[in-house]
C-alpha positions in Angstrom: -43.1 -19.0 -40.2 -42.2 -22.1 -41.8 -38.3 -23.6 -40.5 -35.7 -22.1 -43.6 -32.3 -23.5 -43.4 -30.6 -21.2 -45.2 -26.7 -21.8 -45.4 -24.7 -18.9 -44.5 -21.3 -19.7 -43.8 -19.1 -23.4 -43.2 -16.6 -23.7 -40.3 -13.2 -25.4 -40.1 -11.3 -26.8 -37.1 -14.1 -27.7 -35.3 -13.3 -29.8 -31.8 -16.2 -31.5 -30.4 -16.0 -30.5 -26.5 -17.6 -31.6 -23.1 -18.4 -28.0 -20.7 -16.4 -28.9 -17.2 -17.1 -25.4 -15.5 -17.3 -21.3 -16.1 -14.0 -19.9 -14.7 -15.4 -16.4 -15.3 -17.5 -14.1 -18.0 -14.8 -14.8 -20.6 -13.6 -18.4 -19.9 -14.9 -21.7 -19.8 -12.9 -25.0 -18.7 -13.9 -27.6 -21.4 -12.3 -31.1 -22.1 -11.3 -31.6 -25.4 -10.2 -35.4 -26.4 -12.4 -36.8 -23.6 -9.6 -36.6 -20.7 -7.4 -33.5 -21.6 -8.7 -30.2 -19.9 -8.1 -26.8 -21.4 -9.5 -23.6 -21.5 -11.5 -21.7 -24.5 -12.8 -18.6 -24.6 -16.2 -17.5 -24.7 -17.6 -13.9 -26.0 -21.5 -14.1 -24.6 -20.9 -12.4 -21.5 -25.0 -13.7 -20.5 -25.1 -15.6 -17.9 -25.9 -18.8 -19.9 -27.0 -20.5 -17.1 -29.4 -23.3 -18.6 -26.3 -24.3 -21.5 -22.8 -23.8 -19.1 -23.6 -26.8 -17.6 -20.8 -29.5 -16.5 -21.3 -32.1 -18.8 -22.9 -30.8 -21.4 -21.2 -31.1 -25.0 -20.1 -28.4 -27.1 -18.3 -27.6 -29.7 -15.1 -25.4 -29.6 -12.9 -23.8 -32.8 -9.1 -22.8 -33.4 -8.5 -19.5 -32.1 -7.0 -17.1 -35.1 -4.9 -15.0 -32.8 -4.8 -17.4 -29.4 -3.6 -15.8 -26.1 -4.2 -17.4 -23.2 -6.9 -19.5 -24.7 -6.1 -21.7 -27.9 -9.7 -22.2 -28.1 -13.3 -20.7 -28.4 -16.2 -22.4 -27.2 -18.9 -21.0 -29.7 -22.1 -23.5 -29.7 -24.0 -26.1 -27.1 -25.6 -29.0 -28.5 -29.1 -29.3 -28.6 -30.3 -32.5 -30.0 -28.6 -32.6 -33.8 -27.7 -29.5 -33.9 -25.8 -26.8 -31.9 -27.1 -23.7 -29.7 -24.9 -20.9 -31.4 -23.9 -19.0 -28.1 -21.0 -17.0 -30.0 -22.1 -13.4 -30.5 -19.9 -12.6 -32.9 -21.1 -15.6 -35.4 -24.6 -14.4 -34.5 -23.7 -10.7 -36.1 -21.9 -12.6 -39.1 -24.9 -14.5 -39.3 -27.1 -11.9 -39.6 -24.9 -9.6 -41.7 -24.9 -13.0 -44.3 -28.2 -13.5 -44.4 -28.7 -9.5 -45.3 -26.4 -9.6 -47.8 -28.1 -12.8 -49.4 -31.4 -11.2 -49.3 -32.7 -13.7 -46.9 -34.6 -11.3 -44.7 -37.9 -10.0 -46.6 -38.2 -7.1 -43.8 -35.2 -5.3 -45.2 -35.2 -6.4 -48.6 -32.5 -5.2 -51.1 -31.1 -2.8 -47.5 -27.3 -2.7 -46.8 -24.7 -2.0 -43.9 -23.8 1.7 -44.4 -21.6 1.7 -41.2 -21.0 -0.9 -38.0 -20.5 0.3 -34.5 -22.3 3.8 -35.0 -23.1 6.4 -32.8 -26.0 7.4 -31.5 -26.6 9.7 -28.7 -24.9 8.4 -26.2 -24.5 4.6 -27.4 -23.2 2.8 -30.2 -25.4 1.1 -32.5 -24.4 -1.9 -34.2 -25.6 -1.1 -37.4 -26.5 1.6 -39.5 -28.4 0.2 -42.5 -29.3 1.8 -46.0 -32.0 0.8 -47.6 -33.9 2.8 -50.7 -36.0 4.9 -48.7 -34.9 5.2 -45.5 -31.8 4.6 -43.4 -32.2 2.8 -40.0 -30.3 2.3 -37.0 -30.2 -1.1 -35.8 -29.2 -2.7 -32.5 -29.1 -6.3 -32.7 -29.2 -8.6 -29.1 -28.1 -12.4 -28.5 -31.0 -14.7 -27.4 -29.8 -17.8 -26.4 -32.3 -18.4 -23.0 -35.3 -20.8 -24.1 -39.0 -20.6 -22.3 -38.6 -23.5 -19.7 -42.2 -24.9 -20.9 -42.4 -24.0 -24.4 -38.9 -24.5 -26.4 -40.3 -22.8 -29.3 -39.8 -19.1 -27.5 -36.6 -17.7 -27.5 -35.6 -15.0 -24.7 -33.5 -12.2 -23.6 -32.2 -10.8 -21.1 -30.8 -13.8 -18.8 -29.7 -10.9 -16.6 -29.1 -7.1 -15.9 -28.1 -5.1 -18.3 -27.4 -1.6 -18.0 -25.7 -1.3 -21.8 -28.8 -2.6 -23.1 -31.4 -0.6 -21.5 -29.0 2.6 -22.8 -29.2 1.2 -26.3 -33.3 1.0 -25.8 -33.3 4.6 -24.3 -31.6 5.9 -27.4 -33.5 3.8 -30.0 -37.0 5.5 -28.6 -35.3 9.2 -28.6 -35.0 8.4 -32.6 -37.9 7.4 -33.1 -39.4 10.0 -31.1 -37.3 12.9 -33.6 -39.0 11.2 -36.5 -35.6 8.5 -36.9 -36.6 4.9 -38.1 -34.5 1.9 -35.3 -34.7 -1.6 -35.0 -34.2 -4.2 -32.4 -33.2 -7.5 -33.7 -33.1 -10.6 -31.7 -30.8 -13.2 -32.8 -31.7 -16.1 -31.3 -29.0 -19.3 -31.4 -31.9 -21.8 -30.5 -32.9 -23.8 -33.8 -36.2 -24.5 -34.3 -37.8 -21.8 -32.3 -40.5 -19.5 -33.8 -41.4 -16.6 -31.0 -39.6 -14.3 -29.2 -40.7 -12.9 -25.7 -39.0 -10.6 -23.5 -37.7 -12.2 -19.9 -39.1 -9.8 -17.1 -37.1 -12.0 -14.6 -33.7 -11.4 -16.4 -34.2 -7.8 -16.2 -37.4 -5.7 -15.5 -36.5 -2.6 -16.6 -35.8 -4.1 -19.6 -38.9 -5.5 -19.8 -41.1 -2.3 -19.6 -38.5 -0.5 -22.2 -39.6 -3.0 -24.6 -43.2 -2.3 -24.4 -42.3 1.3 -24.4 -39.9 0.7 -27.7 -42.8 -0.9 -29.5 -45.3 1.8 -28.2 -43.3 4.5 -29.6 -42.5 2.9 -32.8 -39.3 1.2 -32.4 -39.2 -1.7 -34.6 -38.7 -5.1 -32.7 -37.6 -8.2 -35.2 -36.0 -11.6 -34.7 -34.4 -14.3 -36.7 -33.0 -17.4 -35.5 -29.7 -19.4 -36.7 -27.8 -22.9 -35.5 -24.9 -24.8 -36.2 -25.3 -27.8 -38.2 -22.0 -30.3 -37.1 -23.1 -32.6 -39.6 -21.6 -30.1 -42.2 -20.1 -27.7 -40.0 -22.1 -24.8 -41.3 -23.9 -22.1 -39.8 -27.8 -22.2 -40.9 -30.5 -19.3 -40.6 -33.5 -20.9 -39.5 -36.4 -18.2 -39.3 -36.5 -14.9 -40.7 -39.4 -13.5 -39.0 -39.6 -14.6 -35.7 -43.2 -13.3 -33.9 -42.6 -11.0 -31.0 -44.8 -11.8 -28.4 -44.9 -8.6 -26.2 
């Protein structure tokens, strides 16, 4: 369980920011420059209440197709490195470090098909490997234990969408399908993963029932290095501690 850092992919127009408030679940009022306010967006609809903190830095990127916001506020930092927050980095991370081979637990496996359904849910990922074909449903962590900053957690909140997703995952299993859950976790350095009870209850229990019935539950971590502007995978087999 040994700390990787495996590159996966380098940024460009990266603005170093400092967090001034959350407007709402999709905007963030940052400072850019030190003294000239603007709005980025953000696409982690968690609460995010430990990292959305006035003051803290982060660091923002260019918009490709800006709207109302010109930017998007994709990482915290923690120490040297950043707290990726930006969900759709973390599926881009993951989906690199697959198709790098990085992740012995699906060795030599490909995406077959994103955004697939399932029952009544959609899947992130259907993936191919030689044997088998799995369904896999993969879910930001970017809460940290408050005594041990090793453990990674998730949810930070209710979530009605996810415990679907869970639902459908053990009805596969349960008809003889193969699913995973995967836990991304933004937090660098951390090497366990343990569901939050407090965030969601319900939640909680489906876990243990998920695991129970065969449900495959996996993590991996990744940061962002702004030394070099790169996006790193850290661990590749995070323990689940459930």
């Amino acid at each position: 369980m040994r700390f990787l850092k495996k590159e996966l992919f380098k940024l460009d127009n990266i603005f170093e920011c400092v967090v001034s408030k959350r407007i709402n679940r999709f905007v963030v009022e940052v400072s850019i420059s030190k003294s000239r306010l603007e709005r980025a967006h953000i696409n982690n609809t968690g609460r995010l209440y430990d990292l959305l903190v006035k003051g803290k830095i982060g660091y923002c990127i260019l918009r490709d197709n800006p709207g109302k916001t010109r930017y998007r506020l994709f990482a915290i930092k923690h120490n040297l490195n950043g707290i990726l927050i930006d969900t759709l980095m973390q599926m881009k991370s993951f989906e690199k470090s697959l198709e790098k081979n990085f992740i012995p637990w699906l060795k030599d496996c490909v995406i077959e098909k994103r955004n697939v359904k399932l029952y009544s849910s959609n899947i992130d990922y259907l993936i191919k490997c030689k044997e088998y074909n799995v369904y896999l449903e993969a879910k930001s962590t970017t809460l940290s234990h408050n005594k041990n900053k090793y453990i990674a957690m998730y949810p930070d909140c209710p979530s009605i969408r996810g415990r679907k997703h869970i639902y459908d995952l053990i009805k596969l299993v349960e008809r003889n399908g193969r699913g995973i859950i995967l836990f991304i976790s933004g937090l660098p350095s951390v090497k366990y993963f343990k569901p939050y009870k407090d965030g969601d209850p319900v939640i909680f229990n489906l876990f243990k029932k998920a695991k129970k019935k065969g449900v495959l539950l996996k993590g991996i971590s990744v940061h962002f290095d702004p030394k070099e502007n790169k996006i790193f995978l850290g661990n590749n087999n995070l323990k689940i501690l459930i």
